[in-house]
C-alpha positions in Angstrom: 13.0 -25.2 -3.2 13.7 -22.2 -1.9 13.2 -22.9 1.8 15.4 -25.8 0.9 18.1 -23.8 0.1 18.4 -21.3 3.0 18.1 -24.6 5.3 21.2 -25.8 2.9 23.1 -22.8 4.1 22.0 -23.0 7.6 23.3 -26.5 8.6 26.5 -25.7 5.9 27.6 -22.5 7.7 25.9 -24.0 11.6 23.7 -21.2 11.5 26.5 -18.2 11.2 25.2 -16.9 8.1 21.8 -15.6 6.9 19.7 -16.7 4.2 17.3 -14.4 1.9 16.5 -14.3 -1.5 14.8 -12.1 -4.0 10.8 -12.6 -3.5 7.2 -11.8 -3.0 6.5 -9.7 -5.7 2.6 -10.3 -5.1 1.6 -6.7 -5.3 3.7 -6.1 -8.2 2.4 -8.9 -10.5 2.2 -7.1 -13.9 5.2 -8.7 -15.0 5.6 -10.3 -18.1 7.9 -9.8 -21.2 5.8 -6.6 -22.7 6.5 -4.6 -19.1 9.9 -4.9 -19.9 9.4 -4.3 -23.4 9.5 -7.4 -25.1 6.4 -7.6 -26.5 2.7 -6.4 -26.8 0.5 -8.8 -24.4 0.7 -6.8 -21.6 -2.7 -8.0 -20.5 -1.5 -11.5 -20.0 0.2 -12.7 -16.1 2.7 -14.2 -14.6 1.3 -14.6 -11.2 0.3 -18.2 -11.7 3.6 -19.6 -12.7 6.1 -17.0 -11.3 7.1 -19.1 -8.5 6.5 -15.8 -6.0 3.1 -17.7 -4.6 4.7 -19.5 -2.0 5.9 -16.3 0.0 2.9 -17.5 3.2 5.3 -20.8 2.9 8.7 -18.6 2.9 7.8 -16.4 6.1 6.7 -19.2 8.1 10.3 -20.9 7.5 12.9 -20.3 10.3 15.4 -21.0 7.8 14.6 -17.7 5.9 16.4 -14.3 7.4 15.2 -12.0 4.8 13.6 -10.8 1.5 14.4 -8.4 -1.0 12.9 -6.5 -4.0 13.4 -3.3 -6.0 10.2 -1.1 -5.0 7.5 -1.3 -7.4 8.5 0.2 -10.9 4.7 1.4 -11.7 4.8 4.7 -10.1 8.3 5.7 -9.3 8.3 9.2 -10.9 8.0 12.2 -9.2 4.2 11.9 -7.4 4.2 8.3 -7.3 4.8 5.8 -4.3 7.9 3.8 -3.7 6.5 0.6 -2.5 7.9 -2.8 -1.5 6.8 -5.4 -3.9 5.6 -8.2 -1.4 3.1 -6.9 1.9 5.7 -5.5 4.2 3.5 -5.9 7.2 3.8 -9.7 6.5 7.7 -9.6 6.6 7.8 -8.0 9.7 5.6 -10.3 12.2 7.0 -13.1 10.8 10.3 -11.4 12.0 11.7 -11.0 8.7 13.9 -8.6 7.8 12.8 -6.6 4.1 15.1 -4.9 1.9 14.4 -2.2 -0.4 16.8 -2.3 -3.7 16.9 1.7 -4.2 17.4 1.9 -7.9 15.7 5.0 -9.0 16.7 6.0 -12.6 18.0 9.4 -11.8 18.4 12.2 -14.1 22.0 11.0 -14.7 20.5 7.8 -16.5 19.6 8.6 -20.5 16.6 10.3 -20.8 14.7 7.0 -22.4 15.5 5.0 -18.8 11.9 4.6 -18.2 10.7 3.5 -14.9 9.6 6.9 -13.3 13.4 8.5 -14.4 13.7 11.7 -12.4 14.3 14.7 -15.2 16.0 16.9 -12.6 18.8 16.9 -9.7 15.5 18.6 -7.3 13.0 15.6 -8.5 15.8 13.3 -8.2 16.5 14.4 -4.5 12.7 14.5 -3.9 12.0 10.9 -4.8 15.0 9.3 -2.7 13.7 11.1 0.7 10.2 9.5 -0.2 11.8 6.3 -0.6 14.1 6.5 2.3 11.7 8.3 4.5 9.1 5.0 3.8 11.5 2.7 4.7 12.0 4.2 8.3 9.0 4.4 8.9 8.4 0.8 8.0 11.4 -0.6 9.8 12.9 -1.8 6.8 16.5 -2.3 5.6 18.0 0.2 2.3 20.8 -0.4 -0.3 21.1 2.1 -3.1 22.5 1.4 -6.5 25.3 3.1 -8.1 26.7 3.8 -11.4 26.1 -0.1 -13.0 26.0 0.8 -17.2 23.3 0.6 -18.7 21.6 2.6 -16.2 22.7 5.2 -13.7 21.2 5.4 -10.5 23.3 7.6 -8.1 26.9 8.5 -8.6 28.7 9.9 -5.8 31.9 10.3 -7.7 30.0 12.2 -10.3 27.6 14.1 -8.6 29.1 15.0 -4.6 25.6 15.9 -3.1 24.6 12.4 -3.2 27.5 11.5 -1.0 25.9 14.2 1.3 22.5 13.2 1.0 23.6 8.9 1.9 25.4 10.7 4.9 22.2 12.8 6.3 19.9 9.1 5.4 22.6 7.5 7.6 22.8 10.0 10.2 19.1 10.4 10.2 18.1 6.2 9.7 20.6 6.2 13.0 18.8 8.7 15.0 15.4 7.2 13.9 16.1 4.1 15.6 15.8 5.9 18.9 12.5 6.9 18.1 9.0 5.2 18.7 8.8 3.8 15.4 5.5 1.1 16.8 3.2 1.3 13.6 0.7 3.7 13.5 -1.2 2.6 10.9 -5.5 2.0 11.6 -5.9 0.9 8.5 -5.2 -3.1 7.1 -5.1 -4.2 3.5 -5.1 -7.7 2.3 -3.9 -9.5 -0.5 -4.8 -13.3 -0.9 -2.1 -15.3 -2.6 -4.6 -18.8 -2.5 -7.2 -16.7 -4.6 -4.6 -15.8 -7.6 -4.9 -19.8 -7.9 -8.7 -18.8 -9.2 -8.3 -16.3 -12.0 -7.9 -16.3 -15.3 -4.2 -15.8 -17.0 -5.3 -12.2 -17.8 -4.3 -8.8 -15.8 -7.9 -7.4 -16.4 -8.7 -7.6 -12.2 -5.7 -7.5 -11.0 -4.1 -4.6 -12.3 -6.5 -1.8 -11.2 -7.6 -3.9 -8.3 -3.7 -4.5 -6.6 -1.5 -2.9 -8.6 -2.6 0.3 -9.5 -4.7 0.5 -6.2 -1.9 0.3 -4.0 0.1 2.6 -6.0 -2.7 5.6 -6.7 -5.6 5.8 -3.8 -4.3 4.0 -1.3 -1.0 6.2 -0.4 -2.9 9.2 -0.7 -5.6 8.8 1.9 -3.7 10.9 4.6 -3.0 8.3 6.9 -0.7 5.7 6.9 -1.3 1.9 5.7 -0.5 -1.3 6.7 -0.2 -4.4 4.3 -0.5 -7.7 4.4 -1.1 -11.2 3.3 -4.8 -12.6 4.4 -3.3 -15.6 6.0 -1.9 -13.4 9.0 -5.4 -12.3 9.6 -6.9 -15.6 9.7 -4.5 -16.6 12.6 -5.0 -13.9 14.2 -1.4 -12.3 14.5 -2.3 -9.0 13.5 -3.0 -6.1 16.3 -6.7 -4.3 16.0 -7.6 -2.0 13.1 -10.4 0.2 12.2 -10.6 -0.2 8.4 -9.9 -3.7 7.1 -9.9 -2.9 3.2 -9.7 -6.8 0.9 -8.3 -6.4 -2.7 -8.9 -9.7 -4.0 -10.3 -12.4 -1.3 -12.3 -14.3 -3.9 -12.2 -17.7 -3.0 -12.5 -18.9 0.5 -13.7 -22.7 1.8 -15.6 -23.1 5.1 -12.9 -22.8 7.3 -11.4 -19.4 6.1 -14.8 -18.0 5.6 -15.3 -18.9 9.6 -11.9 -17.6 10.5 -12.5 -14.1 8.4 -15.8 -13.6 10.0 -15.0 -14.3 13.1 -11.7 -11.7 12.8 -13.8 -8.8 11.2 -17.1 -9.0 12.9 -16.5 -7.8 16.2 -15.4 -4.5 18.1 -17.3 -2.0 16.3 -14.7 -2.8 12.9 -15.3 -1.7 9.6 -14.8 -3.8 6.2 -14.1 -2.7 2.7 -15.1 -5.8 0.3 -14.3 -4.8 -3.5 -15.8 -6.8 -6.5 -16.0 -10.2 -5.6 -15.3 -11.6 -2.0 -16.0 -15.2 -1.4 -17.0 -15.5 -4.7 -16.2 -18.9 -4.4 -16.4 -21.4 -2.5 -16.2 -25.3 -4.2 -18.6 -23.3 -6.9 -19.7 -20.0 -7.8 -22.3 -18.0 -6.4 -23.7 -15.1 -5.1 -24.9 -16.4 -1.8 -21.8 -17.2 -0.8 -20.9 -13.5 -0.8 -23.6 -12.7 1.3 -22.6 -15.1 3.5 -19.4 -13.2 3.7 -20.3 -9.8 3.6 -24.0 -9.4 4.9 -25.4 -8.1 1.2 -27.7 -9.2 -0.9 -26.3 -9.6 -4.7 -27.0 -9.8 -8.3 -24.7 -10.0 -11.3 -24.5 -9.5 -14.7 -22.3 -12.4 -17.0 -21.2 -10.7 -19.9 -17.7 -9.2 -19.2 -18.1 -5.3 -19.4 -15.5 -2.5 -17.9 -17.5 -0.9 -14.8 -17.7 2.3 -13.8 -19.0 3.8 -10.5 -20.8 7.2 -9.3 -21.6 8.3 -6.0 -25.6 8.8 -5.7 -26.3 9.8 -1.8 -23.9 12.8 -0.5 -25.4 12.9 2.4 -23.3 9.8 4.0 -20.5 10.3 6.4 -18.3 8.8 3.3 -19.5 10.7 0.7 -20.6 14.2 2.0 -17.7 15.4 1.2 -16.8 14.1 -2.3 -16.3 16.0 -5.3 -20.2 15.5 -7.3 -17.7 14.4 -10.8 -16.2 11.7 -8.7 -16.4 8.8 -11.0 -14.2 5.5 -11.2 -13.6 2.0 -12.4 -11.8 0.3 -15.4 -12.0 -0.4 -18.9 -10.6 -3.7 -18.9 -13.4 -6.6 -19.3 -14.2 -7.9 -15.7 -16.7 -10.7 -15.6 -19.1 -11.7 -14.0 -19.8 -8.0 -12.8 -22.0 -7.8 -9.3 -24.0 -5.4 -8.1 -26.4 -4.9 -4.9 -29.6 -6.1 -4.6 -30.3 -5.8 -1.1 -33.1 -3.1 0.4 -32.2 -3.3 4.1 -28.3 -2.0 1.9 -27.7 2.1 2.4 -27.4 2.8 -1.2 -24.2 5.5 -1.5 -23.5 4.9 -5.8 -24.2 2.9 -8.9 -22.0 0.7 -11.2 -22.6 1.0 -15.1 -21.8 -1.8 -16.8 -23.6 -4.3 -19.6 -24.2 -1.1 -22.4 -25.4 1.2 -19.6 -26.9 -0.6 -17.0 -27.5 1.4 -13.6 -28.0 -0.5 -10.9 -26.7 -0.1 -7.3 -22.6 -0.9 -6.9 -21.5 0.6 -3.7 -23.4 0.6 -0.3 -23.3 0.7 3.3 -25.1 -1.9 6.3 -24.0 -1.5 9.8 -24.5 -4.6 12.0 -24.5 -4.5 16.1 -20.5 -5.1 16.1 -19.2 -4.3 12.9 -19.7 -2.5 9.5 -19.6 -3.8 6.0 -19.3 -1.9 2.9 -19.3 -3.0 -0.8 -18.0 -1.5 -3.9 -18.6 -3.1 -7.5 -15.5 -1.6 -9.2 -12.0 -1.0 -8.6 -9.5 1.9 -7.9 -11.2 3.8 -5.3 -10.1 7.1 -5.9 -8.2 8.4 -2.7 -11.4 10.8 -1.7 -13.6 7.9 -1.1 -11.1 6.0 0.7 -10.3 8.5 2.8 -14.0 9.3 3.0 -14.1 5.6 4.5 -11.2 6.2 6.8 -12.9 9.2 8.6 -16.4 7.0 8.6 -13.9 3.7 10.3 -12.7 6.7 12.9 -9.2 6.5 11.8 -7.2 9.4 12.4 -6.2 11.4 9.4 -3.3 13.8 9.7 -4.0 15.5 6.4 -6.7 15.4 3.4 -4.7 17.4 0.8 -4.1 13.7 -1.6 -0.5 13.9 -0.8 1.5 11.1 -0.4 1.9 9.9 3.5 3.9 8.0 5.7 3.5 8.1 9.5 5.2 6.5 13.3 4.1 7.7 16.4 7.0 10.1 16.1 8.0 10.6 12.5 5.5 11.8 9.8 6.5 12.1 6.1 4.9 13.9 3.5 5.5 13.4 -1.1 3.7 15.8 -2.3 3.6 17.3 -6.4 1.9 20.6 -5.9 3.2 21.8 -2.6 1.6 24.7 -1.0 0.5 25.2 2.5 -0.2 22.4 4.4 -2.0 21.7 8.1 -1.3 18.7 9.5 -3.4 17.1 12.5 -1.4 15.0 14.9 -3.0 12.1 17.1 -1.1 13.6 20.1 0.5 16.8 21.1 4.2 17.0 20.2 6.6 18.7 22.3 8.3 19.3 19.3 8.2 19.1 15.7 11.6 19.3 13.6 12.4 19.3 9.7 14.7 16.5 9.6 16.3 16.9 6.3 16.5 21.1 6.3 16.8 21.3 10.2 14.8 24.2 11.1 12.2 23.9 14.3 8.5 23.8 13.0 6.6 24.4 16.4 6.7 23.4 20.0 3.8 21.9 22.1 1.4 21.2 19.3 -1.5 18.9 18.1 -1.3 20.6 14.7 1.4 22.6 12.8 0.9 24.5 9.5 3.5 24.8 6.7 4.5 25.9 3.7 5.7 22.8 1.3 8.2 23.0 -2.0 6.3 21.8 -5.3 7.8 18.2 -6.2 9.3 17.9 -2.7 9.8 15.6 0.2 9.6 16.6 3.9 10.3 14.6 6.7 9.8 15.5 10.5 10.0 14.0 13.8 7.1 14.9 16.1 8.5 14.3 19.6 10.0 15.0 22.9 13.0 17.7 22.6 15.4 15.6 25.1 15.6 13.3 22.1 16.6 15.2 19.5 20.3 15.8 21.3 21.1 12.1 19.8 20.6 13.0 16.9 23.1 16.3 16.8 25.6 13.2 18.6 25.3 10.7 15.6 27.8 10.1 14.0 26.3 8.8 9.7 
């Protein structure tokens, strides 16, 4: 229907206008009445009948200019991560333009707003350069929302710095399009939209597995992330990646298993499988997840919360976690798997079934590629970024701060502040403090500062020459 319509505008308007709607929301999916406080069965989805499913569909129509979507409302507060709701890196090869609704509740909105409100005018200022900052980097289109009763978002009439701050974003979103702005990103998540067909009606997976995931470990890793829908990878649009992390790719027939193996198992890459991949097939079973993965399984069928704990420190991923790392979820996940596979590297257990301890997370390297396994989800941000170092990717800081990166702009979100070393993948002839203006170094792989708790930073890491266009843009 919806592809109907923006073809309905194209032939009505002979292509002169564009057509987008409202869509995606496939990382978000927590909606139901209780998020929005209209009721208590906050465990129950809306994925299945939401009508947001058919975004592969969408893309893939050249009828369709754009999407939009407020970024995700389950970690906007200071801290937290303002994130598109559908995979961004999926709106952009398809050549679709994406749209970020800015509608932070500022501290100008009553103080029971909800949705990450920002108490104060510094966490409010804070949490609009992370948003804007992400969306440069990404490429991505920005409106901001205003004074519209019940809730107050920003109101320069009211409050004159924010018609100062929209003027630096648009003198600075200006400049930034002169810039190399190619993603950086070695790492490559997936979300399968086929596989939500598969689940139950309940949140119990999905909610630490997507939504929290994307919003807590992945962010903080200290290098930037790409995402997208699986369906890219198994055409092979996508450009090479070292990690290749997969949320929720639990049911796969023969000819998506063949194209995922074939994508993955090659060129030295390394591949994150969490809970359940390939699962199923046209039934259940373990086997098929070796097929998939290269491990040897075993499962327990009563639904139990899992937790995890590291077990061998002495891996290039784990050597050098915290020895309390521990993770996982209490909702009721079932089956639960586990490893049963001697030829596996052994790096942590799972707990599950009234204390069972059996092997959960594990490493086994092949001639081209590397698979690892993890039982339970919402890897902390340690072990992911132990996994990035371990994949090779470059990691330009391991402090857990929020991060954003192009081959010329690096953002940093960070709660604590403090002094910070970044590592850049190249030497920078310069490095400049786009939103207070002061030169950081010259010449320079790495550059060490001092950050403002609950603050925002944003610098270009470039040639000098180009920073006279941005002292001649006009916002």
């Amino acid at each position: 229907m919806l592809v109907d319509f923006h073809r309905t505008v194209k032939e009505e308007t002979d292509g002169q206008a564009l057509a987008g709607a409202f869509y995606g929301y496939l990382m978000e999916l927590a909606w139901n009445s209780a998020f929005f406080g209209g009721g208590t069965q906050s465990q129950y989805s809306t994925t299945q009948r939401c009508g947001h499913l058919g975004l592969s569909k969408v893309l893939r129509s050249p009828y369709t200019d754009f999407i939009v979507s407020p970024h995700s409302y389950g970690f906007r507060g200071i801290g937290g991560h303002g994130c598109a709701m559908p995979p961004p890196e999926s709106m952009r090869i398809h050549g679709k333009l994406y749209l970020f609704e800015e509608d932070t509740r500022t501290y100008l909105n009553p103080a029971d707003g909800g949705y990450g409100r920002t108490a104060t005018p510094h966490e409010t200022m804070a949490v609009l350069q992370r948003n804007f900052a992400e969306t440069l980097m990404r490429g991505q289109g920005i409106w901001w929302l205003g004074n519209s009763p019940p809730h107050s978002h920003i109101d320069p009439e009211r409050v004159p710095a924010f018609r100062s701050m929209l003027k630096q974003f648009g003198k600075i979103g200006t400049f930034g399009l002169h810039t190399d702005r190619t993603p950086a990103s070695q790492i490559a998540v997936f979300i399968d939209d086929e596989s939500f067909f598969y689940e139950t009606v309940r949140n119990d997976m999905d909610l630490p597995l997507i939504f929290q995931q994307r919003l807590w470990g992945l962010p903080r890793i200290g290098a930037p992330t790409d995402y997208y829908l699986l369906q890219d990878l198994l055409e092979d649009r996508l450009p090479p990646y070292r990690l290749y992390i997969f949320l929720n790719v639990f049911r796969l027939d023969d000819t998506r298993r063949r194209a995922l193996k074939q994508v993955v198992r090659r060129d030295g890459r390394v591949a994150l499988w969490i809970h359940a991949p390939g699962y199923l097939r046209e039934d259940p079973s373990c086997k098929h997840m070796t097929d998939l993965t290269g491990f040897r399984f075993g499962m327990g069928e009563n639904p139990w919360g899992p937790m995890m704990q590291v077990t061998d420190f002495t891996h290039p991923i784990t050597e050098k976690l915290p020895h309390d790392l521990m993770w996982g979820t209490n909702n009721l996940l079932g089956p639960v798997f586990h490893l049963e596979d001697p030829d596996a590297r052994v790096l942590g257990e799972v707990v599950y079934s009234q204390g069972c301890c059996v092997p959960g997370m594990g490493v086994k390297t092949f001639e081209d590629w590397t698979s690892v396994y993890v039982s339970a989800p919402k890897l902390p941000a340690p072990l992911l970024r132990g996994l990035a170092r371990f994949s090779g990717v470059h990691l330009y800081s391991e402090e857990g701060d929020v991060l954003y990166a192009t081959p010329q702009l690096l953002s940093v979100h960070t709660v604590a502040g403090g002094e910070r070393t970044f590592e850049l993948p190249r030497s920078a002839e310069v490095v400049y403090d786009l939103f207070e203006q002061p030169w950081i170094a010259h010449h320079a792989h790495r550059f060490t500062v001092t950050l403002p708790p609950k603050s925002t930073t944003l610098y270009y890491t470039g040639k000098a020459e180009l920073l006279e266009k941005l002292n001649h843009t006009k916002p």
